[in-house]
mmCIF file as Biopython writes it, N, C-alpha, C and O atoms, coordinates in Angstrom:
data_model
#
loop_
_atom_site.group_PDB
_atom_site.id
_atom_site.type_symbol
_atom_site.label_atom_id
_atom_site.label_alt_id
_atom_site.label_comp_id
_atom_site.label_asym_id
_atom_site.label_entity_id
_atom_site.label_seq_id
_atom_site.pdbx_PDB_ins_code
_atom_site.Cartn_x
_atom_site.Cartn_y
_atom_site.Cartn_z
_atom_site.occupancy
_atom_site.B_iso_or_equiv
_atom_site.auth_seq_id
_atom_site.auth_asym_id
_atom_site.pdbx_PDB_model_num
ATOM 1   N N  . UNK A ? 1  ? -27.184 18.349 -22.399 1.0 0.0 1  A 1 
ATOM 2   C CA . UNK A ? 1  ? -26.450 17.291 -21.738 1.0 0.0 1  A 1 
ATOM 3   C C  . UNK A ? 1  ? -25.753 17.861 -20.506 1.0 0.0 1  A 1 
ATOM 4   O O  . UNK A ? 1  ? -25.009 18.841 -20.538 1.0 0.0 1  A 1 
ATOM 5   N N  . UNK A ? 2  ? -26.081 17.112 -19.354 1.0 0.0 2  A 1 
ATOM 6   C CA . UNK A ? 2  ? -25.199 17.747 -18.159 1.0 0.0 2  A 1 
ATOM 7   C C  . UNK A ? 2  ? -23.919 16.789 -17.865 1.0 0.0 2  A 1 
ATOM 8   O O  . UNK A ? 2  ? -23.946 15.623 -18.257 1.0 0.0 2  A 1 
ATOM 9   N N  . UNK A ? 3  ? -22.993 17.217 -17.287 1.0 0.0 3  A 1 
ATOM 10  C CA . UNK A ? 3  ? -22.080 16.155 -16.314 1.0 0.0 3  A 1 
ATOM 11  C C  . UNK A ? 3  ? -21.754 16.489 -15.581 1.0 0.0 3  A 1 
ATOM 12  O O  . UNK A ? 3  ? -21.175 17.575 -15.543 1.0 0.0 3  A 1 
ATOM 13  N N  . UNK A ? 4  ? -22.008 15.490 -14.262 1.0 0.0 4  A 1 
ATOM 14  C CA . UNK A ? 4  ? -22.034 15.246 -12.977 1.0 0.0 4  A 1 
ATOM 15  C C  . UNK A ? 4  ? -20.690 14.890 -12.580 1.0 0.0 4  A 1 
ATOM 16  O O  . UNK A ? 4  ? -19.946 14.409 -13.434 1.0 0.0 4  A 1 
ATOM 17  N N  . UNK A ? 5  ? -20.236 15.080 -11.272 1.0 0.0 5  A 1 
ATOM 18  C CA . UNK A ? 5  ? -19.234 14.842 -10.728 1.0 0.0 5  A 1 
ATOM 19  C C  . UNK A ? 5  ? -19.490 14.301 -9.450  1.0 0.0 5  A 1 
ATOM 20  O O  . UNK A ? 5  ? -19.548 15.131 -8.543  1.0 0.0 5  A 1 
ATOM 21  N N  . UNK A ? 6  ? -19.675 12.984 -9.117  1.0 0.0 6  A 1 
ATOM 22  C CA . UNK A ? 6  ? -19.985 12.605 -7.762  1.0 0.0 6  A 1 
ATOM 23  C C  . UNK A ? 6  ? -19.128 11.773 -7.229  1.0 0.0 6  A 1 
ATOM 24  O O  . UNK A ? 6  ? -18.584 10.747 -7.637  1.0 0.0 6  A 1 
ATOM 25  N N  . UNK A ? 7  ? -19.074 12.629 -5.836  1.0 0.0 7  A 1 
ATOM 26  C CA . UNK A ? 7  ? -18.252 12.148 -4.809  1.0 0.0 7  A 1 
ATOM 27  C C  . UNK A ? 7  ? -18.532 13.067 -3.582  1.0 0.0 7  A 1 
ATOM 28  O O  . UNK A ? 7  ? -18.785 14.271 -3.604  1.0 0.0 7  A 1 
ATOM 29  N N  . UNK A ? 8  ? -18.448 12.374 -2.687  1.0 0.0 8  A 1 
ATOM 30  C CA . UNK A ? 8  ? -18.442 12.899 -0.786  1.0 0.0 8  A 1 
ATOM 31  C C  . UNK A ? 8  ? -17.108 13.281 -0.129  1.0 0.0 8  A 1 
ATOM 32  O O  . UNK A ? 8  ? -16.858 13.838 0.940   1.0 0.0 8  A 1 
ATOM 33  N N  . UNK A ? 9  ? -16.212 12.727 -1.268  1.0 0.0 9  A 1 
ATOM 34  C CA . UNK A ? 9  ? -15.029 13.368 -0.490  1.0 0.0 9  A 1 
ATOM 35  C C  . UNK A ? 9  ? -14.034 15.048 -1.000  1.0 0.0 9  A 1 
ATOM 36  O O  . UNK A ? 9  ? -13.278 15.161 -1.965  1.0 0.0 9  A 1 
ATOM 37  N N  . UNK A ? 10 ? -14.335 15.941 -0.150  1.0 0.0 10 A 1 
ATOM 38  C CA . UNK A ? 10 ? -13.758 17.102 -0.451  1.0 0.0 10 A 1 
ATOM 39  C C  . UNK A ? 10 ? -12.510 17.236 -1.250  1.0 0.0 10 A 1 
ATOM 40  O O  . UNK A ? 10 ? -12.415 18.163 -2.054  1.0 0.0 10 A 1 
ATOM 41  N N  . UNK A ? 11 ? -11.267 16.131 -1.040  1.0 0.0 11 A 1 
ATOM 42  C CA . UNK A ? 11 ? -10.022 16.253 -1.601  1.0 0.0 11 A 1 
ATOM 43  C C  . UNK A ? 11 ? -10.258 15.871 -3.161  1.0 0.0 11 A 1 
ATOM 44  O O  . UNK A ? 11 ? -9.532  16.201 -4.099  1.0 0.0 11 A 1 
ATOM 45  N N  . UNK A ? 12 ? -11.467 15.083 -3.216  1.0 0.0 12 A 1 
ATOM 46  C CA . UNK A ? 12 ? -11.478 14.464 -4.624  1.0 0.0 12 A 1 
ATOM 47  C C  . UNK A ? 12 ? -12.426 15.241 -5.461  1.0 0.0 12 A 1 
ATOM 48  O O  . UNK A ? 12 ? -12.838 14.880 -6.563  1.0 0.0 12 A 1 
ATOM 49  N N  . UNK A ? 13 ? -12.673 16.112 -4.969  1.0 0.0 13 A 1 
ATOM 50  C CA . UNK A ? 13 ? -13.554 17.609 -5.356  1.0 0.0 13 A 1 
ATOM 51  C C  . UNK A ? 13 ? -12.575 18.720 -5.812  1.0 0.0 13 A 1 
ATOM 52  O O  . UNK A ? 13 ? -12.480 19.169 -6.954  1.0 0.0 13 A 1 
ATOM 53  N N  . UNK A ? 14 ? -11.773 19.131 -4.581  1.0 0.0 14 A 1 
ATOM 54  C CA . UNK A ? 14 ? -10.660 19.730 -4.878  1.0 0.0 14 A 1 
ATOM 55  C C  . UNK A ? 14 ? -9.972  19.297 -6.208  1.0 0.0 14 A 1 
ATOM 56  O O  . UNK A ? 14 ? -9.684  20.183 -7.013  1.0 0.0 14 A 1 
ATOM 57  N N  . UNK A ? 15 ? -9.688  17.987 -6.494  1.0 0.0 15 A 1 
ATOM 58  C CA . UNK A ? 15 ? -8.906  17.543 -7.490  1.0 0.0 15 A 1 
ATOM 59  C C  . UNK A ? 15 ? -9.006  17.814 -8.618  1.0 0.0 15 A 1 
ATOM 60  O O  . UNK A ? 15 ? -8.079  18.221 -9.317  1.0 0.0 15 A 1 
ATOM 61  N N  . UNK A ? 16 ? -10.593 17.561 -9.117  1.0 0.0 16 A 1 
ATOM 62  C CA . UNK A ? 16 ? -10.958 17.592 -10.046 1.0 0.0 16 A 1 
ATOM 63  C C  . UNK A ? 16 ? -11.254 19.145 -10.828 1.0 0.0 16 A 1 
ATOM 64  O O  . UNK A ? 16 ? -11.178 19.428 -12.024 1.0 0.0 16 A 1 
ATOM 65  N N  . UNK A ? 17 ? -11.654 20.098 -9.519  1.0 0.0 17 A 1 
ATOM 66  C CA . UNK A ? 17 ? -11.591 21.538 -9.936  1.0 0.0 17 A 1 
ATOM 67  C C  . UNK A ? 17 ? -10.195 21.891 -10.425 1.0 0.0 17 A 1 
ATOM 68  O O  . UNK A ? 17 ? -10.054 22.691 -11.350 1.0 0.0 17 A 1 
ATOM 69  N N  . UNK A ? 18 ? -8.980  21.209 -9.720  1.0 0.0 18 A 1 
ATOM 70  C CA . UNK A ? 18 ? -7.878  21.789 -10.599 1.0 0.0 18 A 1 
ATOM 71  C C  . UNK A ? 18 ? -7.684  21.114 -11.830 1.0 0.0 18 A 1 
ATOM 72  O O  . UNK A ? 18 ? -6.913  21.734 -12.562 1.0 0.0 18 A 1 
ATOM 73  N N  . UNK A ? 19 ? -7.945  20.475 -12.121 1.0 0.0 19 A 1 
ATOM 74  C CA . UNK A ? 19 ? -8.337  19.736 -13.540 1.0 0.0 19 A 1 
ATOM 75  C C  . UNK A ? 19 ? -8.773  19.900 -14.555 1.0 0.0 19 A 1 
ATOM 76  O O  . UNK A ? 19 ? -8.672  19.290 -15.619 1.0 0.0 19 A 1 
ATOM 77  N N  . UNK A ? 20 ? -9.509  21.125 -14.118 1.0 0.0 20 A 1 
ATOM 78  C CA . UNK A ? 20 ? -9.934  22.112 -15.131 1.0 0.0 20 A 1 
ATOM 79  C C  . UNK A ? 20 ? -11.326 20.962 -15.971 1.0 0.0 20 A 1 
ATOM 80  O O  . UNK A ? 20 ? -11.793 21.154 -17.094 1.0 0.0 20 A 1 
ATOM 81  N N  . UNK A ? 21 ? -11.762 19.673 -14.883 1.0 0.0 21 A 1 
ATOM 82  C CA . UNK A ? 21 ? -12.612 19.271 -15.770 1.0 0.0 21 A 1 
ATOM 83  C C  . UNK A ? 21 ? -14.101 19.999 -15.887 1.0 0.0 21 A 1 
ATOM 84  O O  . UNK A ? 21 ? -14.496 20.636 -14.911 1.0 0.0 21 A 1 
ATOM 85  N N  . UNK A ? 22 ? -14.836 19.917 -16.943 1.0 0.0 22 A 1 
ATOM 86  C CA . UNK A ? 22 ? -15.899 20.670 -17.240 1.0 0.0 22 A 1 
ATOM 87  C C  . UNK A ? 22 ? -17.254 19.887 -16.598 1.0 0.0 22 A 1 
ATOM 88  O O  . UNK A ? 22 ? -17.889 18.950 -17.082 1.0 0.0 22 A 1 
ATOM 89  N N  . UNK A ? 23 ? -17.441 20.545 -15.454 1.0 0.0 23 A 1 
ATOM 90  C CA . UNK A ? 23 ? -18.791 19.515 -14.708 1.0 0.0 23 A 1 
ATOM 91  C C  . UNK A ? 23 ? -19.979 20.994 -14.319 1.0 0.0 23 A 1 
ATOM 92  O O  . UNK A ? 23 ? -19.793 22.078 -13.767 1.0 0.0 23 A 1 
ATOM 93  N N  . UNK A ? 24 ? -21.017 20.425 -14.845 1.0 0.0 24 A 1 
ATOM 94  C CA . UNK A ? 24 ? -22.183 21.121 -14.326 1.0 0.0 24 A 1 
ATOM 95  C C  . UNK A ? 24 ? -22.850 21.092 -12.950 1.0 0.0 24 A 1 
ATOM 96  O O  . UNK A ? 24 ? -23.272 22.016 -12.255 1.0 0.0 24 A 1 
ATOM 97  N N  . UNK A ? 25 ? -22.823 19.652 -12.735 1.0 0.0 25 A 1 
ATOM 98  C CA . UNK A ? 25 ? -23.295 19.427 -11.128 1.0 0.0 25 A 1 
ATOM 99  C C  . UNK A ? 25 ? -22.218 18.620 -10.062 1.0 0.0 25 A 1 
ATOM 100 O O  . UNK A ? 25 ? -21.838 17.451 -10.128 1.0 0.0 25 A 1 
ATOM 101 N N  . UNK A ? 26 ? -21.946 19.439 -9.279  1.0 0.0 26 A 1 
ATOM 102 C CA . UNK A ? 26 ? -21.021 18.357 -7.965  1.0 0.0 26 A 1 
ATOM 103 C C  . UNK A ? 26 ? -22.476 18.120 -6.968  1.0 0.0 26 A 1 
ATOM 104 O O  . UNK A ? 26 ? -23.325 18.873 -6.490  1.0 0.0 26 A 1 
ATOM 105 N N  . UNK A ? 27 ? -22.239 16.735 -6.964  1.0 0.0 27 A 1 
ATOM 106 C CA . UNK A ? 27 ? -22.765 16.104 -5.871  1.0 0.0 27 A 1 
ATOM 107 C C  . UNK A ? 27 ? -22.323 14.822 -5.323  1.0 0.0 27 A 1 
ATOM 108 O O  . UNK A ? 27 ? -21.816 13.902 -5.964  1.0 0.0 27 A 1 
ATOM 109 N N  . UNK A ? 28 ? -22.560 14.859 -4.113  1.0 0.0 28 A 1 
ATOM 110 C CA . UNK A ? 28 ? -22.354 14.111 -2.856  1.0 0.0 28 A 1 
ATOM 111 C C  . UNK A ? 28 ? -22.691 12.465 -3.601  1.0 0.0 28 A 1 
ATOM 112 O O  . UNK A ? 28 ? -21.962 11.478 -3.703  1.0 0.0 28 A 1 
ATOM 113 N N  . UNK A ? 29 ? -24.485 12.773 -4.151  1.0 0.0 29 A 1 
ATOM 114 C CA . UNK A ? 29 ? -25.303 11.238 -4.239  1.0 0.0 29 A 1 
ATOM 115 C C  . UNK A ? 29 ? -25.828 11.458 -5.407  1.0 0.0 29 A 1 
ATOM 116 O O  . UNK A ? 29 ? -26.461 12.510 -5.490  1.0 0.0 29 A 1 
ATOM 117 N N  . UNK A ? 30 ? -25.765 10.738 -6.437  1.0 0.0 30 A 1 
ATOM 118 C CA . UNK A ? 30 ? -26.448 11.192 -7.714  1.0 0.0 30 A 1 
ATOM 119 C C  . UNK A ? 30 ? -27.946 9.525  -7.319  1.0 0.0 30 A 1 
ATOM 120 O O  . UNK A ? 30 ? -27.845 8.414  -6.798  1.0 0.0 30 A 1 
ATOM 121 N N  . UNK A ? 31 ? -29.249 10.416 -8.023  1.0 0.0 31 A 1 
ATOM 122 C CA . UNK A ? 31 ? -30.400 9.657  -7.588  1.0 0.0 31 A 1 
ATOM 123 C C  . UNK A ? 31 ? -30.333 8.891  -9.404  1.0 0.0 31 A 1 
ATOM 124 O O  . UNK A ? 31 ? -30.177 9.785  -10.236 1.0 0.0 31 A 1 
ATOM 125 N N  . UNK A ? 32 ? -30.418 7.626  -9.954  1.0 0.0 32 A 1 
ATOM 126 C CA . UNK A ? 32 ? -30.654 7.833  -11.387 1.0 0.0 32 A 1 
ATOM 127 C C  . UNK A ? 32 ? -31.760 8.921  -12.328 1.0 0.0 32 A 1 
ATOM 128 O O  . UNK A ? 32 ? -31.627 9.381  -13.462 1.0 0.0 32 A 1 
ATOM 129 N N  . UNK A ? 33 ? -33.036 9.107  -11.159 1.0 0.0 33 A 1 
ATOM 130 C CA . UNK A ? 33 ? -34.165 9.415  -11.965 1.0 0.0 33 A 1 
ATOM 131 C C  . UNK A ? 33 ? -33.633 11.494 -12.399 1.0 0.0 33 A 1 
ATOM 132 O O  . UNK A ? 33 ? -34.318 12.309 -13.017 1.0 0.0 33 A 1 
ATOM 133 N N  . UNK A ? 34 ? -32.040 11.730 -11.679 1.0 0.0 34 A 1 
ATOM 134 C CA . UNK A ? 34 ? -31.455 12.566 -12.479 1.0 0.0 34 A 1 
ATOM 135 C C  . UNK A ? 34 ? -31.055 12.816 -13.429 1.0 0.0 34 A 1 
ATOM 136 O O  . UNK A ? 34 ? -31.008 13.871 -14.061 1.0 0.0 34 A 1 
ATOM 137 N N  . UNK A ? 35 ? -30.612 11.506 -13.676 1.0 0.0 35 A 1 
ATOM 138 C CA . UNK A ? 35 ? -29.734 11.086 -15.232 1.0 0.0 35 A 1 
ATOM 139 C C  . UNK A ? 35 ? -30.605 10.616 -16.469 1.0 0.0 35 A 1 
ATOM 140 O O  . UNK A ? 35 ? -31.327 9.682  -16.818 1.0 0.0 35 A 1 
ATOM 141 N N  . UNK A ? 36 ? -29.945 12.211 -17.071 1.0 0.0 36 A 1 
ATOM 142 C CA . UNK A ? 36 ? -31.012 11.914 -18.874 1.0 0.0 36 A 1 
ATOM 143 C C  . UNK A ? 36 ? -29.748 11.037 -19.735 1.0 0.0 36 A 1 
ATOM 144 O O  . UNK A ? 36 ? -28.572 10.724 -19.549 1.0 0.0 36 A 1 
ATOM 145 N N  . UNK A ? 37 ? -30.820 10.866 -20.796 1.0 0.0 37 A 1 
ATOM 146 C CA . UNK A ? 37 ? -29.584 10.114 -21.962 1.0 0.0 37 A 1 
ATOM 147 C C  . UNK A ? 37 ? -28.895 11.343 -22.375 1.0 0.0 37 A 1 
ATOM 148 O O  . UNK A ? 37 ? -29.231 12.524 -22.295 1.0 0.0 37 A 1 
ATOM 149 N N  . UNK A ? 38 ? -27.787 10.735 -22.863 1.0 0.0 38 A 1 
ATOM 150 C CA . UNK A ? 38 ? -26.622 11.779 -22.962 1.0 0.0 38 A 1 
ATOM 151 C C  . UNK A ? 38 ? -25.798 12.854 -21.929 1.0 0.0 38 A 1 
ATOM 152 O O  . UNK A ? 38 ? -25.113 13.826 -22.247 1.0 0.0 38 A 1 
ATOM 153 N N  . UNK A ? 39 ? -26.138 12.286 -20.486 1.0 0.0 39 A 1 
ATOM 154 C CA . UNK A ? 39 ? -25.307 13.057 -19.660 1.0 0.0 39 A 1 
ATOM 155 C C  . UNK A ? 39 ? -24.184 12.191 -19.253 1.0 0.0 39 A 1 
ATOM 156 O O  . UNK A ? 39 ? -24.296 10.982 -19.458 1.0 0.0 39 A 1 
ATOM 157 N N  . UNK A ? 40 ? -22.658 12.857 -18.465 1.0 0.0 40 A 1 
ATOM 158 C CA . UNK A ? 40 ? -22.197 12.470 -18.485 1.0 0.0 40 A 1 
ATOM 159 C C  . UNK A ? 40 ? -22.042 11.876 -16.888 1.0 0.0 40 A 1 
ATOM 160 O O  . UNK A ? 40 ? -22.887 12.399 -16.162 1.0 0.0 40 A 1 
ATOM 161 N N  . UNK A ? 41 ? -21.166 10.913 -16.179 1.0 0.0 41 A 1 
ATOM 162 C CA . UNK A ? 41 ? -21.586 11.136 -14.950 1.0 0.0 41 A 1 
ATOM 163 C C  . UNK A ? 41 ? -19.768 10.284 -14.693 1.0 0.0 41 A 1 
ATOM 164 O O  . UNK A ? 41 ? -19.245 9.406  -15.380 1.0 0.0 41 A 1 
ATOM 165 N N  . UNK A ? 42 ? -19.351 10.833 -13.739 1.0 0.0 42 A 1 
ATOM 166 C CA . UNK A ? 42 ? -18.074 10.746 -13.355 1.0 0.0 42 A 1 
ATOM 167 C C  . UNK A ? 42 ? -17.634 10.720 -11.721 1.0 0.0 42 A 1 
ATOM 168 O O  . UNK A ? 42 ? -17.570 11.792 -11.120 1.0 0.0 42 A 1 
ATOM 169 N N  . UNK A ? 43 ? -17.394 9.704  -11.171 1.0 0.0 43 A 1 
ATOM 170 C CA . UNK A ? 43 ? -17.151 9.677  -9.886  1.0 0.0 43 A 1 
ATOM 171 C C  . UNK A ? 43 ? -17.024 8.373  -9.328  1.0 0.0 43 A 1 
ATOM 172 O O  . UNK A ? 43 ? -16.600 7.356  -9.877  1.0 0.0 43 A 1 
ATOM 173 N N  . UNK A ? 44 ? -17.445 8.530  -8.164  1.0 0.0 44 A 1 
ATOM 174 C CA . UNK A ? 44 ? -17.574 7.391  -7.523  1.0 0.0 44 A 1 
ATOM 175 C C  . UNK A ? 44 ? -19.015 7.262  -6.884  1.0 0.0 44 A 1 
ATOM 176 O O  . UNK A ? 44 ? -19.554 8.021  -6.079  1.0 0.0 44 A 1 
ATOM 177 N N  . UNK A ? 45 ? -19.565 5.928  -7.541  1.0 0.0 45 A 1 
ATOM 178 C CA . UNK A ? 45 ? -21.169 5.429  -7.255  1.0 0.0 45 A 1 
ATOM 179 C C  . UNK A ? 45 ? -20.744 3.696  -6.776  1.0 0.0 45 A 1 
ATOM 180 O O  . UNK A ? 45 ? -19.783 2.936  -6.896  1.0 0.0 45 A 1 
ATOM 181 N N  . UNK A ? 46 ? -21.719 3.685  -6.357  1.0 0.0 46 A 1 
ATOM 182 C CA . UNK A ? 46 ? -22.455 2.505  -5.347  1.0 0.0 46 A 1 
ATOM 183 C C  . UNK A ? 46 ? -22.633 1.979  -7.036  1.0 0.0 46 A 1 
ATOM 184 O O  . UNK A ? 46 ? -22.724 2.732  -8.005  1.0 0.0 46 A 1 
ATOM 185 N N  . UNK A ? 47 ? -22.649 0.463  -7.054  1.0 0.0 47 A 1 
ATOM 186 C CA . UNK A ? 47 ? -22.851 -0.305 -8.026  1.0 0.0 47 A 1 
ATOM 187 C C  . UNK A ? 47 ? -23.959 -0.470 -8.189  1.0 0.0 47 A 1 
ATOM 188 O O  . UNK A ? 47 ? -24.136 -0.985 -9.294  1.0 0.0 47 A 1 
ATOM 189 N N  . UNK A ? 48 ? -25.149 -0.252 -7.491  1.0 0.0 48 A 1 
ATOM 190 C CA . UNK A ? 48 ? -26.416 -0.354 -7.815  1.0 0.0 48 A 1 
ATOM 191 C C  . UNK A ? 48 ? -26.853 1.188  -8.652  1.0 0.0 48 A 1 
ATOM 192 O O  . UNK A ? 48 ? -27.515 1.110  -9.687  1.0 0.0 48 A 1 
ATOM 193 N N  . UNK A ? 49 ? -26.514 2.272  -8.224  1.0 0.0 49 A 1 
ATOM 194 C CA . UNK A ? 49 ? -26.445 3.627  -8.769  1.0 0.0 49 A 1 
ATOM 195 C C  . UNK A ? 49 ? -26.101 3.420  -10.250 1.0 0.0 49 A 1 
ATOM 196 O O  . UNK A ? 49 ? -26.989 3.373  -11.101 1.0 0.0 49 A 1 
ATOM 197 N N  . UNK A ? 50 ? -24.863 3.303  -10.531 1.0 0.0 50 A 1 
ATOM 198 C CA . UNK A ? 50 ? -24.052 2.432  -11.201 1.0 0.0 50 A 1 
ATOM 199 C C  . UNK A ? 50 ? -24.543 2.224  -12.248 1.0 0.0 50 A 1 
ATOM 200 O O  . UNK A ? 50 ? -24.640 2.986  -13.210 1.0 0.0 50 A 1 
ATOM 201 N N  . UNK A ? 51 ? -25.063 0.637  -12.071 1.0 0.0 51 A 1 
ATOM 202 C CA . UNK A ? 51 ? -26.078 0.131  -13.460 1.0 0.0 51 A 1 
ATOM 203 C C  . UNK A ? 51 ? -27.725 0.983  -13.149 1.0 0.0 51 A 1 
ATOM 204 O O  . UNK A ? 51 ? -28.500 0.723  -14.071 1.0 0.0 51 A 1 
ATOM 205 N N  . UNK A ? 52 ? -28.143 1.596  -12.428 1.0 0.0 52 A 1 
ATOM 206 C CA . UNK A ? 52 ? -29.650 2.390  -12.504 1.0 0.0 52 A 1 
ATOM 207 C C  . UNK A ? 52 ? -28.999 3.127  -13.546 1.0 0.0 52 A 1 
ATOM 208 O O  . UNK A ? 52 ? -29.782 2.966  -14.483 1.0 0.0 52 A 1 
ATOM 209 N N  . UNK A ? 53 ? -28.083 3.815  -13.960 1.0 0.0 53 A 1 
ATOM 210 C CA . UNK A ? 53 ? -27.719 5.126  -14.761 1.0 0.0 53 A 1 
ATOM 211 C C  . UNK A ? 53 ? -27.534 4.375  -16.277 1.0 0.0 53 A 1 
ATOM 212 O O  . UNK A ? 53 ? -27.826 4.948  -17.327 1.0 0.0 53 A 1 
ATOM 213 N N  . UNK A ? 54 ? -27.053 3.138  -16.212 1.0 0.0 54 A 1 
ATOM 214 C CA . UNK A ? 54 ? -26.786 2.535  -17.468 1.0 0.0 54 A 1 
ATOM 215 C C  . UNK A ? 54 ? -28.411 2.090  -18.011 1.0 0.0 54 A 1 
ATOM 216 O O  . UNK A ? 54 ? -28.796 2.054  -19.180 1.0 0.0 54 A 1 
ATOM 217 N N  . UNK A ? 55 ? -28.905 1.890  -17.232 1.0 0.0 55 A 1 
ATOM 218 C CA . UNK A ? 55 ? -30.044 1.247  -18.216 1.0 0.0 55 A 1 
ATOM 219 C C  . UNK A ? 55 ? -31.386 2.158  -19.002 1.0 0.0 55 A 1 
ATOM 220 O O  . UNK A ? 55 ? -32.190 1.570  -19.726 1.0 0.0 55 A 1 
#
């Protein structure tokens, strides 16, 4: 299981590293055909991204 951390903005990158949260991938744009079942995905997505990851 991976979890993702997506976002484009540096401060909200910064944030989360002091947070000590546990993320495998930072990225900018998560594509769905990345996302397996059981990963986690945390950020900020486009609502179409969004539900591609839910279904």
């Amino acid at each position: 299981m991976t979890v993702f951390f997506v976002s484009r903005h540096p401060g909200a990158v910064e944030w989360a590293r002091r947070q000590g949260l546990q993320v495998d991938r930072w990225v900018g744009h998560l594509h769905a055909c990345e996302v397996q079942a059981g990963d986690t995905v945390a950020g900020t997505l486009r609502a179409r991204a969004a539900r591609a990851t839910c279904t």
